[in-house]
C-alpha positions in Angstrom: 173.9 140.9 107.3 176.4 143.5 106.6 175.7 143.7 102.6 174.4 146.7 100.4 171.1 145.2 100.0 169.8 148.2 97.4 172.2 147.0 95.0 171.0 145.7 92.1 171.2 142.0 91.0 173.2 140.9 88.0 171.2 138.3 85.6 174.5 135.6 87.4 172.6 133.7 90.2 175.3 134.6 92.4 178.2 132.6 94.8 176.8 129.1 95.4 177.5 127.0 98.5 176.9 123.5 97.7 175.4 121.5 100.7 171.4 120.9 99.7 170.9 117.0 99.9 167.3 115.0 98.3 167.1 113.7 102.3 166.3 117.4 102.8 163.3 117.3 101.1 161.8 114.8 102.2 158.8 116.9 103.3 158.5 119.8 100.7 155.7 118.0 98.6 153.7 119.4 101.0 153.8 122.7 100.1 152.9 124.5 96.7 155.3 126.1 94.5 153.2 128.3 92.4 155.8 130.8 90.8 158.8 129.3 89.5 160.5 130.9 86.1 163.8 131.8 86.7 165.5 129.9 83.5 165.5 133.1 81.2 167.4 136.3 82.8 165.2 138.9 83.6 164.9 142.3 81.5 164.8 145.4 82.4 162.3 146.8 79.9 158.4 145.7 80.4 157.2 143.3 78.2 153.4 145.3 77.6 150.8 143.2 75.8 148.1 145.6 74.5 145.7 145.9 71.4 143.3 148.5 71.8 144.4 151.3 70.2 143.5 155.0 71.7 143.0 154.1 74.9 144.9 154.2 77.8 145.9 151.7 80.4 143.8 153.8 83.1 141.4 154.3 80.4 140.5 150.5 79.9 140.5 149.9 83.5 137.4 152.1 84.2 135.6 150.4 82.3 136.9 146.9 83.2 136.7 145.1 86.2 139.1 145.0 88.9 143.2 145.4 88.9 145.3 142.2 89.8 148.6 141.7 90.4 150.5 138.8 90.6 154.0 138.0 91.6 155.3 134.6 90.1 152.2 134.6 87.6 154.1 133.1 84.6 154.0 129.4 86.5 151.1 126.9 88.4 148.7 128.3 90.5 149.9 132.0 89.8 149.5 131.5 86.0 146.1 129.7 85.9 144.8 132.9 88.4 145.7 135.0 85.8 144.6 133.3 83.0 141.2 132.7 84.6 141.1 136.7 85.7 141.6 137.8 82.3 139.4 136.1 80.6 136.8 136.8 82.8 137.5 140.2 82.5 139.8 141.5 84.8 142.7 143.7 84.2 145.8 141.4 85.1 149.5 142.4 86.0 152.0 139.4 85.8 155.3 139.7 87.4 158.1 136.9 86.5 161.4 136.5 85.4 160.9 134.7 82.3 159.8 136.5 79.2 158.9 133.7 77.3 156.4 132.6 79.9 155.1 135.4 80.5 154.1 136.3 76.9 152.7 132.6 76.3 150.9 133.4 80.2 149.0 136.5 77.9 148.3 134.6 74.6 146.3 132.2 76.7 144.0 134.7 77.5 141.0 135.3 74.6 141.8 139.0 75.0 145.5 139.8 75.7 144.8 143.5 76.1 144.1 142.7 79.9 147.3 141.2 80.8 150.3 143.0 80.7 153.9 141.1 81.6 156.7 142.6 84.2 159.8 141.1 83.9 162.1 141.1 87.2 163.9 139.3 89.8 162.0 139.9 92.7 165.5 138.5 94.6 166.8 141.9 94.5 165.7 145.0 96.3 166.4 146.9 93.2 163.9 144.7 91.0 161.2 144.7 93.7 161.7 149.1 93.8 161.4 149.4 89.6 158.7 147.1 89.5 156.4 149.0 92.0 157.5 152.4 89.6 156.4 150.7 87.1 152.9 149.8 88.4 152.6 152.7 89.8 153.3 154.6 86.6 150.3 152.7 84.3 147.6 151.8 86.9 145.8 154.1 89.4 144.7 151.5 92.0 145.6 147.8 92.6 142.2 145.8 94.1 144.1 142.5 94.8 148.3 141.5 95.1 148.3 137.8 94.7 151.9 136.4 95.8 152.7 133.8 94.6 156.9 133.9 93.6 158.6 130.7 95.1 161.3 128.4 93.8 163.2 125.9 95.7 167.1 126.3 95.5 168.8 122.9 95.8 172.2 124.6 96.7 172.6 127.8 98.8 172.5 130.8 96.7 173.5 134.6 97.7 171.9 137.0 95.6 173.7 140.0 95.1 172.4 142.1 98.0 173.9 139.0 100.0 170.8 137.0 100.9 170.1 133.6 101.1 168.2 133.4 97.3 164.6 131.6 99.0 164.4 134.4 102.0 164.7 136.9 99.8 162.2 135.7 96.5 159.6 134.0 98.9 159.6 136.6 102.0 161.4 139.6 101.3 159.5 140.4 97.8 156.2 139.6 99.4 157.2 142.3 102.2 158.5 144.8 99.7 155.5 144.1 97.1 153.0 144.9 99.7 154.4 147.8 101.1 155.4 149.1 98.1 151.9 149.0 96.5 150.4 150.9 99.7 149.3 154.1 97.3 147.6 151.9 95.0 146.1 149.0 97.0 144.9 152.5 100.0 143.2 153.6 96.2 140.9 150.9 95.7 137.7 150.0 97.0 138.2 146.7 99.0 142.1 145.4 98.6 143.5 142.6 99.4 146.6 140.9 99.6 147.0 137.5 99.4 149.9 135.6 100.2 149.8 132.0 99.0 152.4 130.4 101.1 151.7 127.6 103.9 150.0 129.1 107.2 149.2 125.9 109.4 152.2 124.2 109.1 153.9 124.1 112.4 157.4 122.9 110.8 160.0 125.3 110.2 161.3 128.4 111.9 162.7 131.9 111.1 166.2 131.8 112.1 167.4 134.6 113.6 171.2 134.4 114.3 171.4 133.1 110.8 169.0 134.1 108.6 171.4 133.3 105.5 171.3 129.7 106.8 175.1 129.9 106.8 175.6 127.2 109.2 173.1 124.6 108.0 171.8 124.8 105.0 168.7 122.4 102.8 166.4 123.8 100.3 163.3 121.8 102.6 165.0 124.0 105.5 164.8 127.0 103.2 161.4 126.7 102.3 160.2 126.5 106.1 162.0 129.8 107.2 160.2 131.6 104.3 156.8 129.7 105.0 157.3 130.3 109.0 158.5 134.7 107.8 155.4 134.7 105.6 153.7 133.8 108.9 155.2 136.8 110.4 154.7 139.2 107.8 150.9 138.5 107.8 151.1 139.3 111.7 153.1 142.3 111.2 151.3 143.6 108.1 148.0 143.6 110.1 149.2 145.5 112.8 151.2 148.4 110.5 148.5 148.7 107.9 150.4 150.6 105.8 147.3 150.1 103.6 143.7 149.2 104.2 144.2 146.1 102.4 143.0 142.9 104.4 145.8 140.4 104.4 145.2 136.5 103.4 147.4 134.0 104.2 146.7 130.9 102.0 147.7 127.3 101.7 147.0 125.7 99.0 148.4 122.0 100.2 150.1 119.8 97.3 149.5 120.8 94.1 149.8 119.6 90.8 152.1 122.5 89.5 155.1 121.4 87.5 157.5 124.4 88.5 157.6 122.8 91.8 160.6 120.0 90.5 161.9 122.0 88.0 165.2 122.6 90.3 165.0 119.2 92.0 167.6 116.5 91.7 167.0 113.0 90.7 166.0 110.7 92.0 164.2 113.2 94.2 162.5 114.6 91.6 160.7 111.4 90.2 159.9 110.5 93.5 158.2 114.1 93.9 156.6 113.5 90.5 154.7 110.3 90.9 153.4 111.3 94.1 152.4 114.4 92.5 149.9 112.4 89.7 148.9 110.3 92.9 147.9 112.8 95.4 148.3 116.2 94.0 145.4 118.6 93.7 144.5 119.9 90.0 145.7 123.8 90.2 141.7 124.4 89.4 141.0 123.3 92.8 143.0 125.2 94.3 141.6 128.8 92.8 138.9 129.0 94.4 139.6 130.5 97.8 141.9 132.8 96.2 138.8 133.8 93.7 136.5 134.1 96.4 139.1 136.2 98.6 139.6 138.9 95.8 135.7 138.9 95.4 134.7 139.2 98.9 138.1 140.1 101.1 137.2 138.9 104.3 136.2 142.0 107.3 139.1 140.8 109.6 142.8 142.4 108.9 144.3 139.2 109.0 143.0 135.9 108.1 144.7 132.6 107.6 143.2 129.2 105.6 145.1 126.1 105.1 143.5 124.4 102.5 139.9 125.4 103.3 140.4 125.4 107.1 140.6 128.9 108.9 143.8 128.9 111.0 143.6 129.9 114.7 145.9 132.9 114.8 146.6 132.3 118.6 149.3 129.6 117.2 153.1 130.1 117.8 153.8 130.7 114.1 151.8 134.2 114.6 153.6 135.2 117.3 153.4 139.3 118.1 157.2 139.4 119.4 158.5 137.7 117.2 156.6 139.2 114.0 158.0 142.5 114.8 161.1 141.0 115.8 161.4 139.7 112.0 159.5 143.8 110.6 162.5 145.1 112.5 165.2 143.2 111.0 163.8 143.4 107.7 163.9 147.0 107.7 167.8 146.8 108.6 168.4 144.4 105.7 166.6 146.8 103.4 168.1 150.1 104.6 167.1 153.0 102.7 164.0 152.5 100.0 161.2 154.2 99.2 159.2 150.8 99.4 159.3 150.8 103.0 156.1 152.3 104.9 
């Protein structure tokens, strides 16, 4: 891959290689896009939304109930987790890279002293490392990482560590996000990380002479590489444990999140919308698997449920090889980071 992937990423999206047609994605209203604010450049400060005066972060969490974080929380199924945690009582981290989502993600909440908003581009190595510092610096334990980050890019786009922009927001963040919390999630009673991506879906592969997708490039073809890494990562998480936190792999199916079309062409994008108010599931229905997964995390290290149905991990897309094939490579890409286990 040959580029400095610990550079950091400039708010420009980077050089774009126009070849992503609509035929592409003719399939992609299968899967859930639950994270999806990139319209506003990211900042590098933290955007903290607190109003109890005298009492620390740590403090409040003692006496509240557990820590969630959530990558991609200002948008869809990511948002309405966080809303609904909050309010129920939870103490809720929301990572995105717009700022005026994520502080209209915290007024929604009847008590905005238990969110607080992380603003980043979790497309760069560099974003992924300070937001970890950053969690690491105001909370002592994470109970659940909910990952949720996604968008669908209609043309290739390079980030500036020289990644194809979908590998690197819906796989690579999720790996550096889960190994990077380690400390915190190894600090709290029952973790759990849950990966809300589309286990059970046989489409797709992770390409491993061109993982850039240099030679043939679509945004559905995008999407299936990250879906098919997430796959892997699950495989290869459970068998590192850099923490004792189970690992979920969750489909959700199609969902009624409007994020998803946001960077879709027409008329692809009215096509995707009407059979969205057809068929789509209401985000509610989607929660509570997710709920009942950072309630209860299940006993075994690994666990995969496409939309209510427990996956049978003996399935190609869990392959052993090949998921330590893909932990190998990732590890090259990354080089030297203090995220890595």
């Amino acid at each position: 891959m040959g580029a400095a992937v610990g550079s950091a990423v400039e708010p420009a999206a980077g050089p774009t290689v126009r070849t992503g047609t609509p035929a592409d994605m003719g399939a992609a209203v299968g899967t859930a896009v639950c994270g999806t604010d990139m319209d506003v450049p990211p900042s590098a400060a933290t955007v903290s939304v607190m109003t109890l005066p005298g009492l620390s972060q740590r403090a409040r969490e003692r006496t509240m109930g557990k820590v969630i974080v959530i990558s991609g929380g200002t948008d869809g199924i990511g948002r309405a987790l966080a809303v609904a945690r909050a309010t129920a009582g939870d103490s809720v981290v929301v990572i995105g890279s717009s700022v005026a989502k994520g502080e209209a993600a915290a007024r929604a909440v009847g008590a905005p002293d238990r969110v607080r908003f992380v603003a980043a581009d979790l497309r760069s190595v560099t974003e992924n490392e300070r937001v970890v510092a950053d969690i690491e610096r105001h909370h002592d334990r994470v109970d659940a990482l909910v990952l949720c980050a996604n968008r669908q890019f209609q043309d290739r786009v390079l980030t500036a560590d020289g990644l194809e922009s979908t590998f690197a927001l819906y796989y690579l963040s999720r790996y550096l996000l889960g190994h990077g919390l380690r400390a915190r999630l190894a600090a709290a009673q029952a973790p759990v990380i849950i990966n809300v991506a589309a286990p059970g879906i046989s489409a797709g592969s992770v390409r491993f002479d061109d993982l850039r997708l240099e030679r043939r490039y679509g945004p559905l073809r995008a999407q299936l590489q990250g879906g098919r890494a997430n796959d892997l990562l699950g495989v290869a998480f459970a068998e590192e444990r850099s923490s004792p936190a189970r690992y979920v792999l969750y489909h959700p199916g199609f969902t009624a999140t409007p994020g998803g079309t946001a960077s879709m062409r027409q008329p692809l994008r009215g096509i995707v919308s009407v059979l969205r108010a057809i068929a789509a599931k209401p985000v509610a229905d989607v929660l509570p698997p997710i709920n009942d997964a950072i309630d209860h995390p299940p006993a075994a290290a690994l666990t995969a449920n496409d939309r209510g149905r427990l996956v049978d991990l003996s399935r190609p897309a869990f392959d052993l090889v090949n998921a330590r094939r893909l932990s190998a490579v990732t590890r090259e890409l990354v080089g030297s980071s203090p995220l890595l286990p």
